[in-house]
C-alpha positions in Angstrom: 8.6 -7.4 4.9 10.5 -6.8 1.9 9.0 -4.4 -0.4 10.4 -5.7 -3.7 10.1 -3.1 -6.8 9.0 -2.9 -10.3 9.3 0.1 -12.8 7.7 0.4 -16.1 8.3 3.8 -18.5 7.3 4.9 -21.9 9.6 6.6 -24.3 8.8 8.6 -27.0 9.7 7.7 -30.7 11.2 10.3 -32.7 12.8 11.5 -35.9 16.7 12.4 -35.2 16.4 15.4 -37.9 12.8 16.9 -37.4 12.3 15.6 -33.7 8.5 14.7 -34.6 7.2 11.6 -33.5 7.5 9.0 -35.7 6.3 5.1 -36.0 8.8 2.9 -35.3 6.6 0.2 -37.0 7.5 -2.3 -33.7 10.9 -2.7 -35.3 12.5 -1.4 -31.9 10.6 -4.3 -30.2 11.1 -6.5 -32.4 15.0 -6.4 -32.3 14.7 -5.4 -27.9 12.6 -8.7 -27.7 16.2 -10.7 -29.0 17.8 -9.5 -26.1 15.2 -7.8 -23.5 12.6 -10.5 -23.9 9.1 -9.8 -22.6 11.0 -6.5 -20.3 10.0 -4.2 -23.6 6.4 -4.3 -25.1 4.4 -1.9 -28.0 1.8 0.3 -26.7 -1.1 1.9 -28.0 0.4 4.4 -30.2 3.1 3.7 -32.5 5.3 6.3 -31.6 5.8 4.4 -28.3 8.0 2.2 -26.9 7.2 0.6 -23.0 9.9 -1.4 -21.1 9.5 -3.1 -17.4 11.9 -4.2 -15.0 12.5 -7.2 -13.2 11.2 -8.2 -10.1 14.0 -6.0 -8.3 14.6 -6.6 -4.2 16.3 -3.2 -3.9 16.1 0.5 -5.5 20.0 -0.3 -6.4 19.3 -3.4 -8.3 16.4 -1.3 -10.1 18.7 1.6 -11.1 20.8 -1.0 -13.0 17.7 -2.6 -14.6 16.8 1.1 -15.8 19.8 2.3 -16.9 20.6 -0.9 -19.1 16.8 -0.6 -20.5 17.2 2.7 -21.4 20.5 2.0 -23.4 19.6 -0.7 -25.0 16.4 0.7 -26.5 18.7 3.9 -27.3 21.1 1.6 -29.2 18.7 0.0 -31.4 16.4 3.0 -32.1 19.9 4.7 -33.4 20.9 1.9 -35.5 17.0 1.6 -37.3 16.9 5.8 -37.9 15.3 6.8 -34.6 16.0 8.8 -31.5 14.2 8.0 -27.9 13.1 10.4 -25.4 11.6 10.6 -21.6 9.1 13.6 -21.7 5.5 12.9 -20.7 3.8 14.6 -23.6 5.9 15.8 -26.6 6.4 19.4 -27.3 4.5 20.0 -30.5 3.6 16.5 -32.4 0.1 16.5 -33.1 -2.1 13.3 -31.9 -4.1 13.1 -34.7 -0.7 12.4 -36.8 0.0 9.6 -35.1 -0.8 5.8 -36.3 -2.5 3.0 -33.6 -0.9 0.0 -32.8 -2.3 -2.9 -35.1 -3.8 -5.1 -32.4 -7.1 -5.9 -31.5 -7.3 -4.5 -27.5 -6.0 -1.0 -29.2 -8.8 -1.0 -31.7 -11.7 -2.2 -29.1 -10.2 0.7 -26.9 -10.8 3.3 -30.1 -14.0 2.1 -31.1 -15.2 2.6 -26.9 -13.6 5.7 -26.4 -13.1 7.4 -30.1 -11.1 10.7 -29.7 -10.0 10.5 -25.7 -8.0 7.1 -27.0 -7.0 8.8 -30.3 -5.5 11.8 -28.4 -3.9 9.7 -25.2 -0.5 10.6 -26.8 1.0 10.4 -23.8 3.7 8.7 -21.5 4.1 7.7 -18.2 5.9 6.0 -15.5 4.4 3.4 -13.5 6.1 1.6 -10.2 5.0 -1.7 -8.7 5.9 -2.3 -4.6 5.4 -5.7 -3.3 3.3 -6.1 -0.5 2.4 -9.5 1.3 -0.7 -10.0 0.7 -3.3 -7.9 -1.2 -5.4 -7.1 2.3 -2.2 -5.6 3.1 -1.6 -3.7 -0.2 -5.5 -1.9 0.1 -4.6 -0.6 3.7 -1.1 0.8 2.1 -3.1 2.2 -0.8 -5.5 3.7 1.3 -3.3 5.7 3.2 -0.5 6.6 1.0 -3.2 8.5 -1.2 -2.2 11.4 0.5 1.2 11.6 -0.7 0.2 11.2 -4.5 0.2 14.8 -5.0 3.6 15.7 -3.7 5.5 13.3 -5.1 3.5 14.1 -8.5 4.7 17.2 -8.2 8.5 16.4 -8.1 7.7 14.2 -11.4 6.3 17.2 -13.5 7.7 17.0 -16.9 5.0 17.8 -19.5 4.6 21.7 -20.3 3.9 21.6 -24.2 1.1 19.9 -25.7 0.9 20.6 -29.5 3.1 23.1 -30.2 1.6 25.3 -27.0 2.7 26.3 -23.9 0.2 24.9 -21.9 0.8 26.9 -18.5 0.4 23.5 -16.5 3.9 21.8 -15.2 2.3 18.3 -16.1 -0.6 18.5 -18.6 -0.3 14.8 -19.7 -2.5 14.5 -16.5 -5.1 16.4 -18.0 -4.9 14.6 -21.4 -5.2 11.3 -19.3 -8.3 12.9 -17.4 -10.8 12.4 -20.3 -10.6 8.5 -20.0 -12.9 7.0 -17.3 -11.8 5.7 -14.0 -8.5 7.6 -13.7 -7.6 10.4 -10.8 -7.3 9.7 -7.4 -8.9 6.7 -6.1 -12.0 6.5 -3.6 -11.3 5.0 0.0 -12.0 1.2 0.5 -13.1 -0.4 3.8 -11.9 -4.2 3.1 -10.6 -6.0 -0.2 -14.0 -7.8 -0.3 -15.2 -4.2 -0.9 -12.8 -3.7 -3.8 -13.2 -7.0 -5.5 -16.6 -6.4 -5.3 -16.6 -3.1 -7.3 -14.7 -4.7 -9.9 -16.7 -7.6 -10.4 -20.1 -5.1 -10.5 -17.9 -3.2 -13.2 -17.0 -6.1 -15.1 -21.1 -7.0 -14.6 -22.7 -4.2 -16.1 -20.2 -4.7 -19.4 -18.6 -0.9 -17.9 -15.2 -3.3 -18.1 -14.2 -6.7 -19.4 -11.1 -6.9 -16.6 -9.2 -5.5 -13.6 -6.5 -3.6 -15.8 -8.9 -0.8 -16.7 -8.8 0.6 -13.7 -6.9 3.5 -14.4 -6.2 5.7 -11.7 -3.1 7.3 -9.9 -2.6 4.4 -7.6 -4.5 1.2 -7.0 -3.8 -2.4 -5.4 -2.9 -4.5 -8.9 -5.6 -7.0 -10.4 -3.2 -9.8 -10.1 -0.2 -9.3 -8.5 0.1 -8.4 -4.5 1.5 -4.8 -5.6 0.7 -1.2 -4.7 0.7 0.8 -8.5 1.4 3.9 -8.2 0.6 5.5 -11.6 0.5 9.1 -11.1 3.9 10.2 -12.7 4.9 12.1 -15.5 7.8 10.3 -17.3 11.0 12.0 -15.9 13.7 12.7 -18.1 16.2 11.0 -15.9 17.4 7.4 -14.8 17.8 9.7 -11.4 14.9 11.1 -11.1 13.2 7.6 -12.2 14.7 6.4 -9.3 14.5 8.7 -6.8 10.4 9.1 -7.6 10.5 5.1 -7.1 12.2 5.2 -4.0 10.1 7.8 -2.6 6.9 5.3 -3.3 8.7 1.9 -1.5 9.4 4.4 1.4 6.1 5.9 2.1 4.5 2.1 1.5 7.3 1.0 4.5 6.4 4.3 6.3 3.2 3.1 6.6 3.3 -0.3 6.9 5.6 0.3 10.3 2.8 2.3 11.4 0.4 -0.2 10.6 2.6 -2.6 13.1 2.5 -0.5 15.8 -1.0 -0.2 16.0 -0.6 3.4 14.5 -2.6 4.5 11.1 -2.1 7.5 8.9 -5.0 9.7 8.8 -7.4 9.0 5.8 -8.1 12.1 3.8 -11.2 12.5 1.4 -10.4 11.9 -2.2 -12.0 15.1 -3.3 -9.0 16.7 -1.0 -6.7 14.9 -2.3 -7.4 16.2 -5.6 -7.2 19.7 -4.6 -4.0 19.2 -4.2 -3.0 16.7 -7.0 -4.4 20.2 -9.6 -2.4 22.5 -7.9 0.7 19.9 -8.8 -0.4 19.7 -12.6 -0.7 23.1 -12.7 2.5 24.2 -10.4 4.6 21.5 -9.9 6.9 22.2 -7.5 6.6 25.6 -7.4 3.0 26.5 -5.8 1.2 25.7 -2.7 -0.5 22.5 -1.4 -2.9 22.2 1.5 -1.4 21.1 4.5 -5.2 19.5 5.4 -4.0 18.3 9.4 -2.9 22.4 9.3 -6.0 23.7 7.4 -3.7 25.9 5.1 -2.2 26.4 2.2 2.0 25.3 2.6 4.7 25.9 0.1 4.5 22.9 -2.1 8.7 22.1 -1.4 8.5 23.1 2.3 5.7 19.7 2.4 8.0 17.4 0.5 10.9 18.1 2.4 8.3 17.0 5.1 7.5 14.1 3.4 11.4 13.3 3.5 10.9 13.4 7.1 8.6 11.5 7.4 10.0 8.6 5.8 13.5 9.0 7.1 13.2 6.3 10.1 12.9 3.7 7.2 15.1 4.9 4.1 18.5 3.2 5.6 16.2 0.0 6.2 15.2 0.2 2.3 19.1 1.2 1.4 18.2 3.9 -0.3 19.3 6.9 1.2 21.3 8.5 -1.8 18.2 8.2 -4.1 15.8 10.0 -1.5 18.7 12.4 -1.0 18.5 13.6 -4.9 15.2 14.8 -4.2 17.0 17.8 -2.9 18.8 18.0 -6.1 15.4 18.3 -7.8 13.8 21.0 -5.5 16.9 22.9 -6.1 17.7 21.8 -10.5 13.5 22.0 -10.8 11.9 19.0 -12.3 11.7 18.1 -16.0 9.0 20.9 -16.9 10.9 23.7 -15.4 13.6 22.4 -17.4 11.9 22.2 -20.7 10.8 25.7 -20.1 13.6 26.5 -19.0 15.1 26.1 -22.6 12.0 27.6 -24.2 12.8 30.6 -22.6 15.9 30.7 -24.2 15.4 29.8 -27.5 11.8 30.3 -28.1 12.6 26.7 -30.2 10.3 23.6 -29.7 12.8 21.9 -31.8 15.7 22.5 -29.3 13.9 21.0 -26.6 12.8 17.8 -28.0 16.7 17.9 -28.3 17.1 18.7 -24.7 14.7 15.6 -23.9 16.8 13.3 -26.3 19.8 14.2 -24.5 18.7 13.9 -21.0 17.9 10.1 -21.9 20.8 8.5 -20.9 22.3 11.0 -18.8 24.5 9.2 -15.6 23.7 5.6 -17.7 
């Protein structure tokens, strides 16, 4: 099976002088949809910009489709006034400065959910991996749960929320947390099961369709993909790609299991969340629980695991050199030790959103 790939990220609008976030007014969509068509799209706050790839067959093809996204929303935000940025919160813009996309989903979504929309200033990175078939895509989901956490970990890259030091290596997952059906989602038994939770949600008027289903992973409403939407926003093509690379190869991982009659142990979702606060909180730098071991592990000596794990099926997938760069990230650290990193030194907000602006196109 070929497991085709699809990458979605969400920059981060800014002023070139102040580095605050600033509307863009759609005007960078409007000039990206001339040449990027329906690959770029507004989001819920104005200070946002989203772009998708193609359907890509290959992490290689992907890399290009990423890289020439990123530049081209980089050359039109320069020539209206703007900057762009990867972080996934913003160092110290405030939410409640921050204007609402004029569209009618956006405004139903404020007038449900009041303050936890208002303040969802946040940005993410989502990647799509094509299965064959949804039944297919449920038992993938299912078992790659697991691996949420640790490859959450190596995507940390949101420290600062509002001007603070927030202590946590990713706290755009704790911003996300006050919206409903988001986290780690529960084990199903069949896709008849699934379907059927949706359709008793969209019942009871708790949704109106498939694509509020928020959480960190889930088999998608309409297409036969695996979602994976834990990830901060990294500040890199690089590490875009290498975080992307790591979810096709655990989905292959498991799906040549799955062919040999062999299954990945299921884990309980409240376990998997032990470990998925330990990587907002730590990154890459704490300890998860090994749960097969019963103990706490190093947090890098598991992913290196991980790469392992997966390395019967990387030269399959052709991506080798992108899992590789994971190495480069345990040893660099990941976009929130960076940020800090220049914090430390400067004690200047300002000359990290500057960091985060030049890290955008960095190896384009």
């Amino acid at each position: 099976m070929q497991f085709t790939l699809g990458i979605e990220e969400e920059y981060m609008v800014m002023d070139p002088q102040t580095r605050e976030l600033r509307s863009h007014e759609q005007r960078i969509v409007e000039q990206a949809h001339k040449v990027l068509r329906d690959k770029v799209k507004a989001e819920f706050h104005q200070a946002v910009v989203e772009v998708g790839t193609q359907i890509c067959t290959n992490i290689e093809e992907a890399r290009e489709d990423i890289a020439q996204l990123r530049k081209t929303i980089s050359a039109i935000a320069g020539d209206l006034g703007y900057s762009v940025g990867a972080s996934g919160t913003h160092p110290f813009s405030k939410w409640e400065m921050q204007l609402i996309t004029d569209h009618p989903r956006y405004f139903e979504i404020v007038n449900e959910m009041q303050d936890a929309a208002r303040s969802n200033l946040i940005f993410g990175l989502h990647v799509h991996v094509g299965m064959e078939n949804r039944e297919m895509a449920l038992h993938i989901a299912n078992s790659v749960r697991y691996f949420l956490p640790h490859i959450f970990a190596l995507s940390t890259n949101s420290p600062f929320w509002e001007g603070r030091n927030t202590g946590f290596k990713s706290f755009r997952t704790k911003v996300f947390d006050k919206f409903p059906r988001t986290g780690i989602p529960d084990y199903f038994g069949s896709i008849e099961e699934y379907d059927n939770y949706i359709k008793l949600l969209i019942k009871t008027n708790c949704i109106d369709n498939a694509k509020k289903i928020w959480w960190d992973l889930r088999v998608h409403p309409f297409f036969n993909t695996v979602e994976f939407r834990v990830c901060d926003i990294p500040l890199t093509i690089d590490e875009t790609c290498t975080l992307a690379a790591l979810f096709q190869a655990v989905c292959a991982k498991v799906y040549k299991l799955r062919m040999q009659n062999l299954n990945f142990i299921i884990y309980n979702r409240a376990l998997v969340n032990e470990n998925k606060w330990r990587a907002s909180r730590y990154g890459i730098d704490g300890n998860l629980i090994d749960f097969g071991k019963e103990m706490e592990v190093n947090a890098r000596a598991l992913i290196y695991e991980l790469l392992d794990f997966v390395d019967d099926v990387v030269d399959d997938l052709g991506s080798r050199p992108f899992i590789e760069n994971t190495s480069r990230i345990l040893e660099r650290g990941t976009g929130a030790d960076q940020q800090l990193r220049i914090y430390e030194q400067t004690n200047n907000l300002v000359t990290v959103a500057d960091f985060i602006v030049q890290q955008f196109l960095v190896n384009a």
